[in-house]
PAKE-841780 format. One record per residue (C-alpha): residue in three letters; x, y, z. Coordinates in steps of 0.001 Angstrom, whole numbers. Example, Ala and Ser with C-alpha at 12.3 -4.5 7.8 and 13.67 -1.06 7.14 Angstrom:
residues 2
DOFI / ALA / 12300 / -4500 / 7800
DOFI / SER / 13670 / -1060 / 7140
This chain:
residues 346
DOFI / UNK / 6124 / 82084 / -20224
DOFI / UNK / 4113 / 79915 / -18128
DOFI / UNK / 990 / 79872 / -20137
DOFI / UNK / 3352 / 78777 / -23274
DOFI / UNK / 5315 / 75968 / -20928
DOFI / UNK / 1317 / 74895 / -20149
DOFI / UNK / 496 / 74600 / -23819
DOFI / UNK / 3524 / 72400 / -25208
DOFI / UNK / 2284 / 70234 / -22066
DOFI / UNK / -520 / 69885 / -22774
DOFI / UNK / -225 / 69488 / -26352
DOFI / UNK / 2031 / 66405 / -25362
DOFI / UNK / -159 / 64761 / -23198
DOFI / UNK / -2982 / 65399 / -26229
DOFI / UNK / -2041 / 66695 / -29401
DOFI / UNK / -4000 / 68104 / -31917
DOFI / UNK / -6993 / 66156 / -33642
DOFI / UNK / -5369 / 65104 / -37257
DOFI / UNK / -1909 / 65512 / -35718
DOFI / UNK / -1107 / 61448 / -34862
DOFI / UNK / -2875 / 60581 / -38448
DOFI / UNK / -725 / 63278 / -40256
DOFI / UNK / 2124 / 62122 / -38606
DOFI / UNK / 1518 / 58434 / -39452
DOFI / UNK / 1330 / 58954 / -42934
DOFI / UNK / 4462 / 61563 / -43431
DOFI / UNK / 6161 / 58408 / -41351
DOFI / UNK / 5076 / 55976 / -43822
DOFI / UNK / 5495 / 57846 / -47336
DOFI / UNK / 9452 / 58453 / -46176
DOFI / UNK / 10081 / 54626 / -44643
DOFI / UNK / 8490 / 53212 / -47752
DOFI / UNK / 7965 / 49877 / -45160
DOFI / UNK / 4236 / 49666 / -46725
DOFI / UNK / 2813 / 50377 / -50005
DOFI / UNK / -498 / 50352 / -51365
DOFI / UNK / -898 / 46794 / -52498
DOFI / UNK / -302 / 45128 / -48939
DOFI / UNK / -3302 / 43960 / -46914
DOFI / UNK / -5091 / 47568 / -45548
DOFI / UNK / -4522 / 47659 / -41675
DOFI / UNK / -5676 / 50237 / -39062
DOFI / UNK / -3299 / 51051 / -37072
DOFI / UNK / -2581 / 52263 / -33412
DOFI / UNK / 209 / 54176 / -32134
DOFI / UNK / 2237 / 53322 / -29713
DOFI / UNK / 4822 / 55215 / -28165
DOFI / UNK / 7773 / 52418 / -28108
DOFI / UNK / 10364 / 53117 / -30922
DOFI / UNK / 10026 / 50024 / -32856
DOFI / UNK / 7378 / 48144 / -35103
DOFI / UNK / 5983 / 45056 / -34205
DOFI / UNK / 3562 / 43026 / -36926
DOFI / UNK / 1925 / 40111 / -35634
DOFI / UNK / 315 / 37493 / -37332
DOFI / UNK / -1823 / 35608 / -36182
DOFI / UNK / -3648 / 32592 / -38161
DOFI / UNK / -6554 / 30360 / -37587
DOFI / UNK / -5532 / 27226 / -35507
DOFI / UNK / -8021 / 24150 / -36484
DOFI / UNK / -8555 / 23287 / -32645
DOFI / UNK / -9812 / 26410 / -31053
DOFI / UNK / -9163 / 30433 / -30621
DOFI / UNK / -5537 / 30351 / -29883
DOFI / UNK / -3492 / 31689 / -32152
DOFI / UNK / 404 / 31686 / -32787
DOFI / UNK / 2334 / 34533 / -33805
DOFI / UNK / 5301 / 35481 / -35558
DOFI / UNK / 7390 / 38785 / -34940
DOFI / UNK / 8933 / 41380 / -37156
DOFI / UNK / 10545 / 44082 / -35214
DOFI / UNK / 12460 / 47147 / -36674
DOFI / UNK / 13411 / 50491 / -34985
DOFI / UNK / 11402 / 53758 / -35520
DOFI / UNK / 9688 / 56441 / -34314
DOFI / UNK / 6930 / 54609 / -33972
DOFI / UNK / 4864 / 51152 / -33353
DOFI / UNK / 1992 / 49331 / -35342
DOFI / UNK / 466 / 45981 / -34164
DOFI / UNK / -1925 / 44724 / -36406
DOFI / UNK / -3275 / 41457 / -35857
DOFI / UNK / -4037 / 39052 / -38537
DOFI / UNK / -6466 / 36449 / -39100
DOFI / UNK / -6342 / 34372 / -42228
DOFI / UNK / -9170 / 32605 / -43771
DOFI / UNK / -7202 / 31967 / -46550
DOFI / UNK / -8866 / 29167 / -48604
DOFI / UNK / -8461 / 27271 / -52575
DOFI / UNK / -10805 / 29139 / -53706
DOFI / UNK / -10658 / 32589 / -51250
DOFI / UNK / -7955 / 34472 / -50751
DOFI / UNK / -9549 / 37278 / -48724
DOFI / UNK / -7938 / 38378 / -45450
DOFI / UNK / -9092 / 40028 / -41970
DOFI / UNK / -6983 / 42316 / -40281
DOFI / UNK / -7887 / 43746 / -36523
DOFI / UNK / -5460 / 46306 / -34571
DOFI / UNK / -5228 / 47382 / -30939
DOFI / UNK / -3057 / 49495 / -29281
DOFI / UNK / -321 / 49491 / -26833
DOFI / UNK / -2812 / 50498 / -23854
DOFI / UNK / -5394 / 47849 / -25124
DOFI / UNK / -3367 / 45326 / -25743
DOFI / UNK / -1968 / 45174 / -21701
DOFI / UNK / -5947 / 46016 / -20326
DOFI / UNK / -8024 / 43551 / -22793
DOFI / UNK / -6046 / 40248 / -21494
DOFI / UNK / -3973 / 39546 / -25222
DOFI / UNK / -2103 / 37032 / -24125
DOFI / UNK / 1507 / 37716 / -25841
DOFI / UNK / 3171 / 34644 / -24900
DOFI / UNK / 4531 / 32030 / -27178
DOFI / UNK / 1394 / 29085 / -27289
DOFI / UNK / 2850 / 25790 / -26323
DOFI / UNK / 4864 / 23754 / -28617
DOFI / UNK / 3008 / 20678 / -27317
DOFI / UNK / -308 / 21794 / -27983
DOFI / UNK / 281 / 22878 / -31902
DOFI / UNK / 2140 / 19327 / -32219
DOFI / UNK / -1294 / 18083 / -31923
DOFI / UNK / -1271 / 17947 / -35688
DOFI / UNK / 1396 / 15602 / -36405
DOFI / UNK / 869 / 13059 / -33875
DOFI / UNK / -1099 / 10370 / -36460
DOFI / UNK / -4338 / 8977 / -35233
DOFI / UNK / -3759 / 5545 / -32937
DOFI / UNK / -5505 / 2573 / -33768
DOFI / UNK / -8028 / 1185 / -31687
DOFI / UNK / -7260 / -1749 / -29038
DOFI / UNK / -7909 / -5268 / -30177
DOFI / UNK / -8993 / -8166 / -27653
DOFI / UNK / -8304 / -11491 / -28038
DOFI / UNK / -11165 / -13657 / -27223
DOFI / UNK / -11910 / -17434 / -26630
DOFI / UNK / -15349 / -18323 / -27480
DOFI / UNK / -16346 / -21743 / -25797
DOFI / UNK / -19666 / -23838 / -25675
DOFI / UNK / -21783 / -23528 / -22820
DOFI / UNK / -21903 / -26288 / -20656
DOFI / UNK / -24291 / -26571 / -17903
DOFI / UNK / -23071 / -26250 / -14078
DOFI / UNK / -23270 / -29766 / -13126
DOFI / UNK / -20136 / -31571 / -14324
DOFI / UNK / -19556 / -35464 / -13867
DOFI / UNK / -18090 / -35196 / -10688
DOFI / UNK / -21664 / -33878 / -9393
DOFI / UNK / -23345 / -36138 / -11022
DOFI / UNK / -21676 / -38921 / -9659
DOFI / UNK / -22542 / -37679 / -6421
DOFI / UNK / -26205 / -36522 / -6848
DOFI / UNK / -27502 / -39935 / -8754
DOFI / UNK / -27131 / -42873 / -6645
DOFI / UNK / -29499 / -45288 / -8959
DOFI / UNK / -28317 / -45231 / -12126
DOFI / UNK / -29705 / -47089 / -15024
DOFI / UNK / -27095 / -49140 / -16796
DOFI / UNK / -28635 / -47671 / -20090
DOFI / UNK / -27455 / -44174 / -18955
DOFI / UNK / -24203 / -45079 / -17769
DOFI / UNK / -23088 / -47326 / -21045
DOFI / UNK / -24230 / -43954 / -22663
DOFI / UNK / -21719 / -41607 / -20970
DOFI / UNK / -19116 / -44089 / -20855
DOFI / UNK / -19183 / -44702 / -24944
DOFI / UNK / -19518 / -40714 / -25593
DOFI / UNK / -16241 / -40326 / -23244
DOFI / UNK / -14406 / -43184 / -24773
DOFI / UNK / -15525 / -41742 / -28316
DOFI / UNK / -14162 / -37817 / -27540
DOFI / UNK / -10648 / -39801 / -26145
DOFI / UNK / -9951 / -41614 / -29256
DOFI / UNK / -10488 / -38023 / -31032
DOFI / UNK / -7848 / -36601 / -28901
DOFI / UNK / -5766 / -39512 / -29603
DOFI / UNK / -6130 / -39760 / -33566
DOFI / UNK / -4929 / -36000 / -33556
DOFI / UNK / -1694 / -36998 / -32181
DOFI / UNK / -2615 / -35654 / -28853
DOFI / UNK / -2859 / -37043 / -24875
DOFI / UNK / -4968 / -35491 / -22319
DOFI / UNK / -3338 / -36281 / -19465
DOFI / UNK / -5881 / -35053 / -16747
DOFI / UNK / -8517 / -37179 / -17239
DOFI / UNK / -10856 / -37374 / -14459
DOFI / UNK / -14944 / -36706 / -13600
DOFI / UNK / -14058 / -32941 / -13047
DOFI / UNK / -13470 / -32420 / -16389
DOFI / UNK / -15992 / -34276 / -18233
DOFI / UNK / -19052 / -31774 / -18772
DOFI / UNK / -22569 / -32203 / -19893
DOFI / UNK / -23351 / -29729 / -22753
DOFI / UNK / -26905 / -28238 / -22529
DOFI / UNK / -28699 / -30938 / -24813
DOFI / UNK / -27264 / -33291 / -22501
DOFI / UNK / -24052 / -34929 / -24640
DOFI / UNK / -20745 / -35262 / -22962
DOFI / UNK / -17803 / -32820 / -23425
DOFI / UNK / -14240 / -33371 / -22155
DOFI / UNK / -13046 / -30086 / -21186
DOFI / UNK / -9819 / -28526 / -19532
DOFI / UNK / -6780 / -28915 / -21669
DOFI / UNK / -4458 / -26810 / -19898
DOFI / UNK / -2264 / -30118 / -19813
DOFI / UNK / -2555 / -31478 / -23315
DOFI / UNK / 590 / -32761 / -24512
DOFI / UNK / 1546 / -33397 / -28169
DOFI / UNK / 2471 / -36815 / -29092
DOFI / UNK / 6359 / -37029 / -30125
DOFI / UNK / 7168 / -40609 / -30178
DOFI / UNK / 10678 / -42153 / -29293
DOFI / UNK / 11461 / -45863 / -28866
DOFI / UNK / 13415 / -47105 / -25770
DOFI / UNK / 15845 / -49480 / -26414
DOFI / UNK / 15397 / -51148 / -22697
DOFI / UNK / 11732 / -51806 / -22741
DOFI / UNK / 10580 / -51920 / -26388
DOFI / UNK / 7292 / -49269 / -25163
DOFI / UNK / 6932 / -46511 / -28092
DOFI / UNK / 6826 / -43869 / -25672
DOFI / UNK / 7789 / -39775 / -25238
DOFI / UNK / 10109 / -37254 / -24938
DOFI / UNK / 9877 / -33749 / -23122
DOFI / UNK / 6646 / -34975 / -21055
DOFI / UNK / 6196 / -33477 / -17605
DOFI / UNK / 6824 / -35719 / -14839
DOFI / UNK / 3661 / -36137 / -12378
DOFI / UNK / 1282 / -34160 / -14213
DOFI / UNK / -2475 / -34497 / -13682
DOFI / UNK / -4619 / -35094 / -10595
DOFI / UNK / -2853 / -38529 / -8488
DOFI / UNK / -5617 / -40470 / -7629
DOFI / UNK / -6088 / -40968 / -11767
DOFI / UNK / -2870 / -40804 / -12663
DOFI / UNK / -1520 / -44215 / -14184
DOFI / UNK / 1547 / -45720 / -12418
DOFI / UNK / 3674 / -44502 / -15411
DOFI / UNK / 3339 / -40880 / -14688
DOFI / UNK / 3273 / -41529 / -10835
DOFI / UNK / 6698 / -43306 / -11244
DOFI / UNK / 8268 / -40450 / -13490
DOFI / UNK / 8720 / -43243 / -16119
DOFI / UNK / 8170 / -42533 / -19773
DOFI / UNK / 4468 / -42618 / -21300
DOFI / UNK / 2569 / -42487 / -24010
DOFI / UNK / -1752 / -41938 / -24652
DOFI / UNK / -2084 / -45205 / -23258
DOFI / UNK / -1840 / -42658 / -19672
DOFI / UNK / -5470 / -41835 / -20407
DOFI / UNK / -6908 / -45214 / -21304
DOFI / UNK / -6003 / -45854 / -17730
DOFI / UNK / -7539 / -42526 / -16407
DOFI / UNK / -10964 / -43495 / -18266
DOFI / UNK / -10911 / -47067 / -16895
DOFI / UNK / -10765 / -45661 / -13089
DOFI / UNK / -13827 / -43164 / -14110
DOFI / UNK / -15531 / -46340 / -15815
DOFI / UNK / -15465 / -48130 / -12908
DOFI / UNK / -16791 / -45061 / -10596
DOFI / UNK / -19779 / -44916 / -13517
DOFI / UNK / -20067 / -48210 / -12148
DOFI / UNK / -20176 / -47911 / -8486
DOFI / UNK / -21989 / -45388 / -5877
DOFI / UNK / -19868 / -44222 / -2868
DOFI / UNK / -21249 / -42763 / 648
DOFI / UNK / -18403 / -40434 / 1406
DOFI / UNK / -15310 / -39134 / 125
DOFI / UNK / -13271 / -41586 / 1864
DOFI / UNK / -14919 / -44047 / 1178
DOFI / UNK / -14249 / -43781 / -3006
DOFI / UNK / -11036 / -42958 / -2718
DOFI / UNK / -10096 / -46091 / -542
DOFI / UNK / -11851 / -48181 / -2889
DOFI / UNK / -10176 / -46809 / -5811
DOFI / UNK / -6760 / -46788 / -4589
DOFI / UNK / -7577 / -50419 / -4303
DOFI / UNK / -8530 / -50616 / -7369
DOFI / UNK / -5228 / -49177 / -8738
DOFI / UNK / -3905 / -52405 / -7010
DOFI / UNK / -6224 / -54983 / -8849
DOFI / UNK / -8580 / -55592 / -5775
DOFI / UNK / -12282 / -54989 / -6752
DOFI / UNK / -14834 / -55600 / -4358
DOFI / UNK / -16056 / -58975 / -3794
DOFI / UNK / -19560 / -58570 / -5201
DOFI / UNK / -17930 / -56351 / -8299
DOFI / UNK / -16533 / -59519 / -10288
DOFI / UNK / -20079 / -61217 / -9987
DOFI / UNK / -22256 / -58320 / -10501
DOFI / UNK / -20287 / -57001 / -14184
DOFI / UNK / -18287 / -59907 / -15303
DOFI / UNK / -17927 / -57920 / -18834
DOFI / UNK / -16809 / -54991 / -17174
DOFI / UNK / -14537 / -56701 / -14988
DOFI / UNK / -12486 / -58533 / -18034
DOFI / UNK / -12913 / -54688 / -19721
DOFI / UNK / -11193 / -53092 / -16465
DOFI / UNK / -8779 / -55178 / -16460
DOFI / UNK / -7210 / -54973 / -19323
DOFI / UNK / -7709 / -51049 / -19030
DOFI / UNK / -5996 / -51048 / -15636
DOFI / UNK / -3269 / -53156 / -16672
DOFI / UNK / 272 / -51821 / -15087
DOFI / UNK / 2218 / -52695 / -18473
DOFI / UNK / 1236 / -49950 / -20931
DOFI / UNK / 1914 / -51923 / -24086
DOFI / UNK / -890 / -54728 / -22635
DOFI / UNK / -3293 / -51776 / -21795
DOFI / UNK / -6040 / -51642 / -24762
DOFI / UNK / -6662 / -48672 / -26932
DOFI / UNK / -9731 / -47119 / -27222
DOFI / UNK / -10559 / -49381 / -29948
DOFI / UNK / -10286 / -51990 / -28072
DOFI / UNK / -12671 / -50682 / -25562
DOFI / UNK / -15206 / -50399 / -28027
DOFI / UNK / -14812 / -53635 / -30001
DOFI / UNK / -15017 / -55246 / -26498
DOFI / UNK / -18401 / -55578 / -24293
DOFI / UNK / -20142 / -53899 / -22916
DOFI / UNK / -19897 / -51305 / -25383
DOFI / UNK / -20066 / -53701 / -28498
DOFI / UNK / -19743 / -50745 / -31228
DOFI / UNK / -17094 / -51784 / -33534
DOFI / UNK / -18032 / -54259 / -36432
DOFI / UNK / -15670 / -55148 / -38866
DOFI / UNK / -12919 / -54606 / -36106
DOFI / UNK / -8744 / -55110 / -36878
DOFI / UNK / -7923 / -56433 / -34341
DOFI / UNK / -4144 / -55700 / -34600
DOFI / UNK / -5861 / -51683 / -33040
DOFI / UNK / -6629 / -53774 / -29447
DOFI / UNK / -3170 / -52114 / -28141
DOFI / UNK / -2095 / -49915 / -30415
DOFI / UNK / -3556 / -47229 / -32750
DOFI / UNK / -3164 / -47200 / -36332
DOFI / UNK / 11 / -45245 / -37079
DOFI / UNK / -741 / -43563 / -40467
DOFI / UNK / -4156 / -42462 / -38716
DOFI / UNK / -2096 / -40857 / -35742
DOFI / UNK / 789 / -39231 / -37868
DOFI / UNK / -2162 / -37311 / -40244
DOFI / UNK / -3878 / -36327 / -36722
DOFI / UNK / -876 / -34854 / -35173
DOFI / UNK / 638 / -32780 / -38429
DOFI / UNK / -2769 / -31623 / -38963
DOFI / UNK / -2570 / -30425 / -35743
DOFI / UNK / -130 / -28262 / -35834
C-alpha cells in the first residue's frame, strides 16, 4: 500500500514522458477551440483552469508591447505570445510561448502599458516656434548728444551739414502724416558712413487734424499731454494745449541753436537754453549769426501758426536749399502732400 500511495505521488509531482503532450492533444481534438489552419503555437501547461491567449504586437516606439485577453475555463492553460510583423506585402507571423513558472521568474511584465504612452501616436506633430524680429541699421555709439560734448571747435561747414540732414529726415516724418514728438540730441544718431539718423520713435504720433473754433490753429485730437523730454518740449505741449508737427520744428530749432553754441557744464546749457525758450540769446549770439538769429526766431516763435515749416527752414539762410520755393509752405505744409503721407502710412 505504501509503495502504490508513493507512486501516484510521484507520478503527480512528474508524470510520465508523453503524458502532458498526449493529454494536450486529447484536450484539444474534444474542445475543438483550435484547428489546423490557425497560426501553429507551442504551448506550455499551466496548471490554472482557464486559457489565457495573449497578443502581443509590435509597438513603433520600442519593446513594449500591449496585450489583449481571451480567457475561458478548462482543464487547462496556454499563453502564447504573439508578435506580428504583419506587413502589405507579408503576412507571416511569430509566435513565442512560456509557461506559468517562466512567465513569474523571467520578469514578463503583465500589466496593462500606459494609456499615455500608446497615445503617443495621435498627438499630431507641433509646429516649431516663430520669433518676431526687428532688424535695425547700425549706428555707431556716439550719438549727437556726445558729440556735442566731445567737439568744442566746430567748423560751420560741419554743423550746416548735420543741421540740413536733420531738418531733411523731419520733413520726411512730417510728409507721412506723422510728428516725432521727442526730438532732442539723444536721439539723433550718426550711421557708420557718417550721415545722420533720427532714431527712437517710441512716441510717434499720427497726425489726425481737427480745427478749433477759438484759435483758428489746425491742430489734434487724442495727443498725450506732456510727452517728450521738457527742456525741448515747445510751450504747447508744456501747457497741455493742443498741437500739431509744428511741436518739432520747435524741438529742432533748440538743437540748432546748441549746433551753434559750446557749453562748459551741464548747467551751464541748460540755463542758457531755458533762456532761450524765453527769447533771450546771448549778447554776442545776435552779432556773431545774424542769419541764424532771424532763422531761430521764427523757429522758436510761441504762436505755432507763425512758427515756419521745415520748408521754410530750408528756403531760408543759412541753409539756402530750396529754389523755385512756394512760398505759401513757410508755415504750413502742403495738404494733398500730407494726406497721401499719412494714408500711405497706415
Amino acid at each position: 500500500m505504501l509503495l502504490i500511495k508513493s507512486a501516484i505521488a510521484f507520478f503527480l509531482l512528474q508524470p510520465p514522458p508523453g503524458w502532458q503532450e498526449q493529454h494536450d492533444n486529447d484536450w484539444i481534438k474534444e474542445t475543438g477551440e483550435f484547428t489546423a489552419e490557425t497560426t501553429n503555437h507551442t504551448t506550455a501547461s499551466i496548471s490554472k483552469n482557464k486559457t489565457v491567449d495573449i497578443k502581443i504586437d509590435d509597438d513603433p516606439f520600442s519593446n513594449n508591447y500591449s496585450y489583449a485577453i481571451n480567457e475561458t475555463r478548462s482543464n487547462d492553460s496556454f499563453i502564447v505570445f504573439h508578435n506580428s510583423t504583419d506587413t502589405k506585402n507579408d503576412t507571416t507571423a511569430r509566435t513565442d510561448t512560456v509557461s506559468y513558472e517562466e512567465s513569474h521568474t523571467s520578469g514578463v511584465n503583465w500589466r496593462r502599458p500606459s494609456r499615455r504612452y500608446h497615445s503617443l501616436n495621435e498627438i499630431p506633430p507641433k509646429d516649431p516656434p516663430t520669433f518676431l524680429y526687428i532688424q535695425m541699421q547700425l549706428c555707431q555709439r556716439q550719438s549727437l548728444k556726445e558729440w556735442l560734448v566731445e567737439n568744442k571747435e566746430r567748423p560751420f561747414a560741419d554743423v550746416l551739414q548735420i543741421f540740413k540732414q536733420i531738418v531733411s529726415a523731419v520733413e520726411y516724418v512730417h510728409m507721412h502724416g506723422l510728428i516725432h514728438r521727442d526730438l532732442k540730441p539723444s536721439n539723433i544718431f550718426f550711421s557708420l558712413d557718417g550721415q545722420i539718423k533720427v532714431g527712437d520713435f517710441g512716441l510717434v504720433k499720427d497726425e489726425e487734424e481737427s480745427h478749433d473754433t477759438s484759435s483758428g490753429l489746425r491742430s489734434l485730437k487724442g495727443h498725450t499731454k506732456e510727452v517728450g523730454t521738457r527742456l525741448y518740449m515747445s510751450p504747447e505741449q508744456l501747457n497741455g494745449q493742443k498741437y500739431n508737427y509744428k511741436v518739432d520744428i520747435y524741438s529742432l530749432g533748440l538743437i540748432f541753436f546748441e549746433l551753434l553754441v559750446y557749453f562748459s557744464t551741464d548747467m551751464e546749457r541748460i540755463q542758457t537754453m531755458t533762456n532761450i525758450r524765453d527769447n533771450k540769446f546771448p549778447k554776442d549770439f545776435t552779432e556773431q549769426y545774424s542769419d541764424e538769429y532771424q532763422l531761430l526766431t521764427l523757429m522758436l516763435c510761441q504762436l505755432p501758426e507763425k512758427r515756419l515749416t521745415t520748408f521754410g527752414v530750408r528756403a531760408r539762410p543759412p541753409l539756402n536749399c530750396c529754389d523755385n520755393y512756394d512760398k505759401t509752405y513757410d508755415f504750413e505744409l502742403p495738404k494733398s502732400s500730407r494726406t497721401i503721407g499719412l494714408a500711405s502710412s497706415k
